[in-house]
ROGUDREN-626413 format. One record per residue (C-alpha): residue number from 1; x, y, z. Coordinates in Angstrom, 2 decimals, always signed. Example, Ala and Ser with C-alpha at 12.3 -4.5 7.8 and 13.67 -1.06 7.14 Angstrom:
2
R	1	+12.30	-4.50	+7.80
R	2	+13.67	-1.06	+7.14
REM end
This chain:
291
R	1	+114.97	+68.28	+96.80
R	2	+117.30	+65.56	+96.27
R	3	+117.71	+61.93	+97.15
R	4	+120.62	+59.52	+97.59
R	5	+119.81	+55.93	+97.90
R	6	+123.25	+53.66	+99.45
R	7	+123.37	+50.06	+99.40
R	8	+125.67	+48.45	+101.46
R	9	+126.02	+44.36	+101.68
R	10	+128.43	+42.32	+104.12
R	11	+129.92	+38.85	+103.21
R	12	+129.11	+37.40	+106.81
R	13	+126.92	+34.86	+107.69
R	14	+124.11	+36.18	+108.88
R	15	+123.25	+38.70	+105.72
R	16	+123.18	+42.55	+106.95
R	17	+121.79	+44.69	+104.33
R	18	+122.07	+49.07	+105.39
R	19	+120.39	+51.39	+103.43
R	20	+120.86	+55.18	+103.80
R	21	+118.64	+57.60	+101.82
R	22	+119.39	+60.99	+102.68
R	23	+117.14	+63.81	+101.97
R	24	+117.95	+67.87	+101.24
R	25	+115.55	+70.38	+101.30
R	26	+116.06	+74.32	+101.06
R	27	+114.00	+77.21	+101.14
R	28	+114.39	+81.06	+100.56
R	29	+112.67	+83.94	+101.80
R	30	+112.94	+87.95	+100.68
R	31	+111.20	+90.72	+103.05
R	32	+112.23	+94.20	+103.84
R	33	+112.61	+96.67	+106.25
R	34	+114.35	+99.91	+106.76
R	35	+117.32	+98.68	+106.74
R	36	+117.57	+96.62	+103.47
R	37	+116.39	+94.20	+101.54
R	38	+117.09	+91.06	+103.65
R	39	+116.89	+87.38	+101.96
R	40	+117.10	+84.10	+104.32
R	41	+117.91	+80.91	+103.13
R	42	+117.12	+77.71	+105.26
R	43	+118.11	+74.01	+104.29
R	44	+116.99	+70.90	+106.41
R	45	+118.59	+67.52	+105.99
R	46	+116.84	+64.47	+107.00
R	47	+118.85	+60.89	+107.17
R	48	+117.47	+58.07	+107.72
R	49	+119.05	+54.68	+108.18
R	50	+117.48	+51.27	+108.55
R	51	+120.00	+47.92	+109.42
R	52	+117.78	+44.30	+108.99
R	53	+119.61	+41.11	+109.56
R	54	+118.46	+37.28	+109.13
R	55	+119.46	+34.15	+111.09
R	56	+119.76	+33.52	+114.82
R	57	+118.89	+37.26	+115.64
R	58	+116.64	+39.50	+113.41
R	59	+115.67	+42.96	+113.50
R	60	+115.66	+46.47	+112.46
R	61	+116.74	+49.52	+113.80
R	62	+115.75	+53.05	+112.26
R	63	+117.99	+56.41	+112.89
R	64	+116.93	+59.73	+111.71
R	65	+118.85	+63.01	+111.86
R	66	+117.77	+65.85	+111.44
R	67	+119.73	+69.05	+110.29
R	68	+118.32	+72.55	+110.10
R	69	+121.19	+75.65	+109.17
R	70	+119.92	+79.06	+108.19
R	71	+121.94	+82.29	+106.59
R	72	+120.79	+85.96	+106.49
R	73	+121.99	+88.11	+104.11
R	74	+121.38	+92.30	+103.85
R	75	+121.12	+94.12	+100.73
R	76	+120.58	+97.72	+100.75
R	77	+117.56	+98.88	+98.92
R	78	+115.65	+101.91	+98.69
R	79	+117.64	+104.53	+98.10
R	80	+118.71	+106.25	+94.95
R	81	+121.06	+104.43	+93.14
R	82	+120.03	+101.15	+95.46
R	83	+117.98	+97.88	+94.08
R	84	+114.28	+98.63	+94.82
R	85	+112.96	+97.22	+97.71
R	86	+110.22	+94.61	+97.11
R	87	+107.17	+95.72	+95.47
R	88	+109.36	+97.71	+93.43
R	89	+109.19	+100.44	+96.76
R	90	+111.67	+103.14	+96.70
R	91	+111.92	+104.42	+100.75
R	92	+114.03	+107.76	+100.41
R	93	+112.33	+111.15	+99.30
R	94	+112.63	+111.90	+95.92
R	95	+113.09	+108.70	+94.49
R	96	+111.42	+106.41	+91.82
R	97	+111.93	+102.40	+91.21
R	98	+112.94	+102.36	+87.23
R	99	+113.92	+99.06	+84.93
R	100	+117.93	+98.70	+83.91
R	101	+118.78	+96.13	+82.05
R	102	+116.46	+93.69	+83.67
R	103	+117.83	+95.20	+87.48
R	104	+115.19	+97.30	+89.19
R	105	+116.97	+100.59	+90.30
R	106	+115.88	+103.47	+92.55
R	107	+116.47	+106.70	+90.38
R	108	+115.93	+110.62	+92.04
R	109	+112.58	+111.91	+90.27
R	110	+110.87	+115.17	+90.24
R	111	+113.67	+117.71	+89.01
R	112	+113.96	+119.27	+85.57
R	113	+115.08	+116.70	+83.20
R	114	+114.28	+113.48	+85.97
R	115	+112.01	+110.36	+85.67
R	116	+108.39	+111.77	+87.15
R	117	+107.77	+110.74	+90.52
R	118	+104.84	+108.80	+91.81
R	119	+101.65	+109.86	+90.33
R	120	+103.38	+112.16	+87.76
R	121	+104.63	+114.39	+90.67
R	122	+107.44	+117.17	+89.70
R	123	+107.65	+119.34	+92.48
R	124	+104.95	+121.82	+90.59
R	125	+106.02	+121.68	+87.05
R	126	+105.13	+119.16	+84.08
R	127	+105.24	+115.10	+83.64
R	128	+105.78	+115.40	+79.75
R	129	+106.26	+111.51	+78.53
R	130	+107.28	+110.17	+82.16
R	131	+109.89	+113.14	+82.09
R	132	+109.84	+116.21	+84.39
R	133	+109.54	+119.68	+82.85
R	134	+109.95	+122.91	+85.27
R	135	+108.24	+125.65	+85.73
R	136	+108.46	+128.87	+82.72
R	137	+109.99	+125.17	+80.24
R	138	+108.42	+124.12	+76.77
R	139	+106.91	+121.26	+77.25
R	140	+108.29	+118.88	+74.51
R	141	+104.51	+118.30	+73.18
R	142	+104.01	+122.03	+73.22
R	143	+102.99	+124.81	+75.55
R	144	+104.63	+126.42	+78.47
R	145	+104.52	+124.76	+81.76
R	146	+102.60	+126.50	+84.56
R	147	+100.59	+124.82	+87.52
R	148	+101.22	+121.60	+85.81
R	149	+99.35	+122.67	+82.49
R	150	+101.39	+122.98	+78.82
R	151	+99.22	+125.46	+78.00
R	152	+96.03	+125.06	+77.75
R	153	+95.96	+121.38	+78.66
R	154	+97.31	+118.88	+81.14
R	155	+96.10	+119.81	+84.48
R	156	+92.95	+119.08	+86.92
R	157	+89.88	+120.12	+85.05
R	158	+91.70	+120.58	+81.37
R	159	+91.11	+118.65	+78.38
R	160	+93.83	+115.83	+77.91
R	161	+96.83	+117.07	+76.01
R	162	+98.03	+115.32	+72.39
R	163	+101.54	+114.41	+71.63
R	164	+101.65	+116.78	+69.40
R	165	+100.23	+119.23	+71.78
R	166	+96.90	+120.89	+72.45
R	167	+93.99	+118.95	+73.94
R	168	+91.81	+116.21	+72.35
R	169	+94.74	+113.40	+73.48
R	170	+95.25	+111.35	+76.07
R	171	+98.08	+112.96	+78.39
R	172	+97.85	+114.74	+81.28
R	173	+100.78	+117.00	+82.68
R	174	+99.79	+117.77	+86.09
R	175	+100.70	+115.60	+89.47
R	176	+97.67	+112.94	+90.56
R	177	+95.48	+113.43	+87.70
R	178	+95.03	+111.11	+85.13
R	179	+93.18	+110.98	+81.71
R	180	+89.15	+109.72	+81.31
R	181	+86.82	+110.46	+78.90
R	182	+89.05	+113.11	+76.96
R	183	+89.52	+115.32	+80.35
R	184	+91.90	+115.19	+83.31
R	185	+90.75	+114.26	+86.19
R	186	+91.92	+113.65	+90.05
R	187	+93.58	+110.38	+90.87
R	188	+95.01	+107.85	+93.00
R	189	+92.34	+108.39	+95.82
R	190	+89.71	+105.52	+97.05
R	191	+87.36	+105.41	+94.59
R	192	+89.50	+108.12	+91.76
R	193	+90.77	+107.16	+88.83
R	194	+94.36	+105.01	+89.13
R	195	+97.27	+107.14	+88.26
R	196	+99.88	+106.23	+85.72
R	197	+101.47	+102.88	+85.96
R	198	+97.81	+101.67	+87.94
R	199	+99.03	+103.16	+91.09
R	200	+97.00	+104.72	+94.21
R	201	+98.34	+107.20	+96.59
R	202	+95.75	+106.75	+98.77
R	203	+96.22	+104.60	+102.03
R	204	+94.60	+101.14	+102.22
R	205	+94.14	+100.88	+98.14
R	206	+94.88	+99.74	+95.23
R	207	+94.02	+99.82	+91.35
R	208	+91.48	+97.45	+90.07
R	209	+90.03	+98.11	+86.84
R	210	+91.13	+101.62	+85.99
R	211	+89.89	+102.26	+89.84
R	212	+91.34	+102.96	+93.07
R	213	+89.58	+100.33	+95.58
R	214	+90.00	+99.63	+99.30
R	215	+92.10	+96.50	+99.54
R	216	+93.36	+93.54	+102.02
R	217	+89.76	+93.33	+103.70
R	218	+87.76	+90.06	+103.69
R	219	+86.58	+89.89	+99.85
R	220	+88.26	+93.18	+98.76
R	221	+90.74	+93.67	+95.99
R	222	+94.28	+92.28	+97.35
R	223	+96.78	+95.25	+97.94
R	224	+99.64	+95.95	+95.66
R	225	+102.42	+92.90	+95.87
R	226	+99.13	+90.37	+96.25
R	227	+99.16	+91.07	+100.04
R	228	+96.32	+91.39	+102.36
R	229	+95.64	+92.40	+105.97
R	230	+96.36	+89.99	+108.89
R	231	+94.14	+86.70	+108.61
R	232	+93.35	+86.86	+104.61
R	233	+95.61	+85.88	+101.82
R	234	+95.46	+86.94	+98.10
R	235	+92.91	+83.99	+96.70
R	236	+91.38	+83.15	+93.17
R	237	+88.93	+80.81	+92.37
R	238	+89.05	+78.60	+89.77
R	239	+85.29	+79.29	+88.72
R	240	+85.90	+82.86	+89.60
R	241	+85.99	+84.91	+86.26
R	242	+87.40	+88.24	+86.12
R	243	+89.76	+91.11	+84.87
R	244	+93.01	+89.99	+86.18
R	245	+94.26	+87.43	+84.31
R	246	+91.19	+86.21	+83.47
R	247	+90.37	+85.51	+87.27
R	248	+89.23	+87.86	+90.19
R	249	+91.91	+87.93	+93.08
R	250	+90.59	+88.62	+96.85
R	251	+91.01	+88.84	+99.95
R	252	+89.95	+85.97	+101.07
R	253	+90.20	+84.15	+105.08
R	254	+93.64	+82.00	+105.41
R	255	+95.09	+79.01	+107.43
R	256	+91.89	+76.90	+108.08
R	257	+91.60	+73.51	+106.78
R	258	+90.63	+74.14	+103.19
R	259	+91.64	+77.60	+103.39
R	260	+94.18	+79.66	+101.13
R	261	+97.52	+79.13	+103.12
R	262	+98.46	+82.54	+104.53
R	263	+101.45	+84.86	+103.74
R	264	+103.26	+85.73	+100.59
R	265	+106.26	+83.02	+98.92
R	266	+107.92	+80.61	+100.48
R	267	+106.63	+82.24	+103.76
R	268	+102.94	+80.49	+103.63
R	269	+101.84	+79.04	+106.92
R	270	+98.44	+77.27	+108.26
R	271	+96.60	+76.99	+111.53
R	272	+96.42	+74.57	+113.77
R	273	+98.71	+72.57	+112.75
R	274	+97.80	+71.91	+109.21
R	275	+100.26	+72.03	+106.30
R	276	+100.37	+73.77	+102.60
R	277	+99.56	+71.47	+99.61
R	278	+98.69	+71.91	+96.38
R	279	+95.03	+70.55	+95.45
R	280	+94.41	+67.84	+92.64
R	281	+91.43	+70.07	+91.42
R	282	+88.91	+72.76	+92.58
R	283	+89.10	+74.74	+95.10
R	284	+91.32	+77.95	+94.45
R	285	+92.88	+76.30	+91.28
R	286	+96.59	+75.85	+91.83
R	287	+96.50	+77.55	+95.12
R	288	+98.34	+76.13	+97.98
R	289	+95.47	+74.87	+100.73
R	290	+95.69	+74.32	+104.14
R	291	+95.28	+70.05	+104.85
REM end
C-alpha cells in the first residue's frame, strides 16, 4: 500500500487549503482447476479529498472515490512438461511434479529409466533411488527386478534393501510400501505408514508423523497444502507444542469472532461481517483472527 499526501494553497482572501491523500491497495490470488492454473489480481483505489475555508463562509466538504479493477490470467498446469498445479499436483496420468532450477515441472513417471511415480509406483517394476527399473532389469543396488523386489528385498513383506544391495537397509523397491523397523511394509493408507516424500494415497489423509491420518475434520491433522474441509481452517496455537515446526497444526472452526479467518492466502474471509487482523499476542500466534 502506498500513500500520496498533496498540499495545495490559494493566494485569495479567504485561505482555502485542499488536501488529497490517495490510497492503493492490491491483492493476488492463485487457485486451480482443470483448466489451468489461474491467478487474479485485484487493486482498489480510495481518494479522498477534504476543502476547509476561513472567513465569511467556513466549511468542509469530504469526496471519496472508490476504484476496484480486477485481471485474470490462465496458466496451464498439470500436464507433462506444464508448471505443477498448486500443491505441487500433477492432473494427467503418468505424471510426477519434479524441481528445475527452482520451477516446479510436471515430468512422465513410471517407465524404464523415468522419475517413480507417486508412492514409488512403476507400472510393476522397481523404484531404485527415485528411478524406475522394469521388469527382468538389474536394479542399480543389485538384484533382478520382479514383483517390485531386487532380489530378495524391496517388496511388501521383505526386509529393506541396502544401497549396496541385499537387505538390512533402508530402501524399499516395490509401489506403496515404505521402510519401518528394517522391513517393508504397506503405505499411504489411513492409519499405514506415509510413503516416500510423506505422501498418502489414501482419500481424506495426510502424513503426520511418519503416519497417514484423516485430515480437514474439526481438530484433525490439516490436509496436504494446509487446507481443511468447509468451516475449519489450518490453525496453530501459540501454546500448542508439537512436531511441525515446533507447533501442532489443526483443523480448527473458522470465521467467528476470535476465530482463525477461513480459506487459504490472500483468499481469507470471516463471518458476519467481521474482518481479518493480525493479533498483538495470544491466541493462534501470528494467525490472522476474525474481529
Amino acid at each position: 500500500m502506498r500513500t500520496k499526501r498533496i498540499v495545495v494553497s490559494s493566494a485569495r482572501a479567504a485561505r482555502c487549503v485542499v488536501t488529497l491523500v490517495l490510497v492503493v491497495a492490491s491483492a493476488s490470488a492463485c487457485s486451480s482447476n482443470s483448466g489451468g492454473l489461474t491467478i487474479t489480481t485485484t487493486q482498489t483505489s480510495t481518494a479522498t479529498r477534504t476543502a476547509s475555508a476561513t472567513g465569511t463562509n467556513t466549511g468542509t466538504r469530504t469526496v471519496t472515490v472508490t476504484v476496484t479493477s480486477t485481471s485474470t490470467s490462465t496458466i496451464a498446469c498439470g500436464a507433462a512438461g506444464e508448471a505443477c498445479c498448486p500443491n505441487q499436483a500433477c492432473t494427467a496420468a503418468g505424471t510426477i511434479c519434479m524441481g528445475r532450477g527452482g520451477a516446479d515441472v510436471c515430468a512422465a513417471c513410471g517407465a524404464p529409466g523415468q522419475p517413480c511415480c507417486t508412492a514409488s509406483a512403476c507400472g510393476g517394476g522397481c523404484c531404485v533411488n527415485d528411478v524406475c527399473a522394469g521388469a527382468g532389469e538389474s536394479c542399480s543396488i543389485g538384484g533382478t527386478c520382479a514383483n517390485g523386489s531386487c532380489g530378495t528385498c524391496g517388496a511388501n513383506g521383505q526386509p529393506c534393501c541396502s544401497a549396496g544391495g541385499g537387505g538390512g537397509g533402508g530402501v524399499c523397491t516395490a509401489s506403496s510400501v515404505a521402510c519401518r523397523n528394517g522391513s517393508c511394509v504397506a503405505c499411504g493408507g489411513s492409519g499405514e505408514a506415509c510413503c516416500a516424500v510423506d505422501t498418502c494415497t489414501a482419500s481424506g489423509t495426510d502424513c503426520n508423523g511418519g503416519t497417514c491420518v484423516v485430515c480437514g475434520g474439526n481438530g484433525q491433522a490439516c490436509c496436504g497444502g494446509d487446507t481443511c474441509s468447509t468451516g475449519y481452517a489450518c490453525a496453530v496455537s501459540a501454546t500448542d507444542a508439537g512436531p511441525r515446526g515446533g507447533q501442532n497444526r489443526a483443523c480448527r472452526a473458522c470465521g467467528g469472532r476470535g476465530q482463525p479467518c477461513c480459506g487459504t492466502g490472500a483468499n481469507r474471509t470471516c463471518s458476519n461481517g467481521l474482518a481479518c487482523s493480525t493479533p498483538d499476542a495470544g491466541g493462534f500466534g501470528q494467525m490472522e483472527t476474525c474481529q
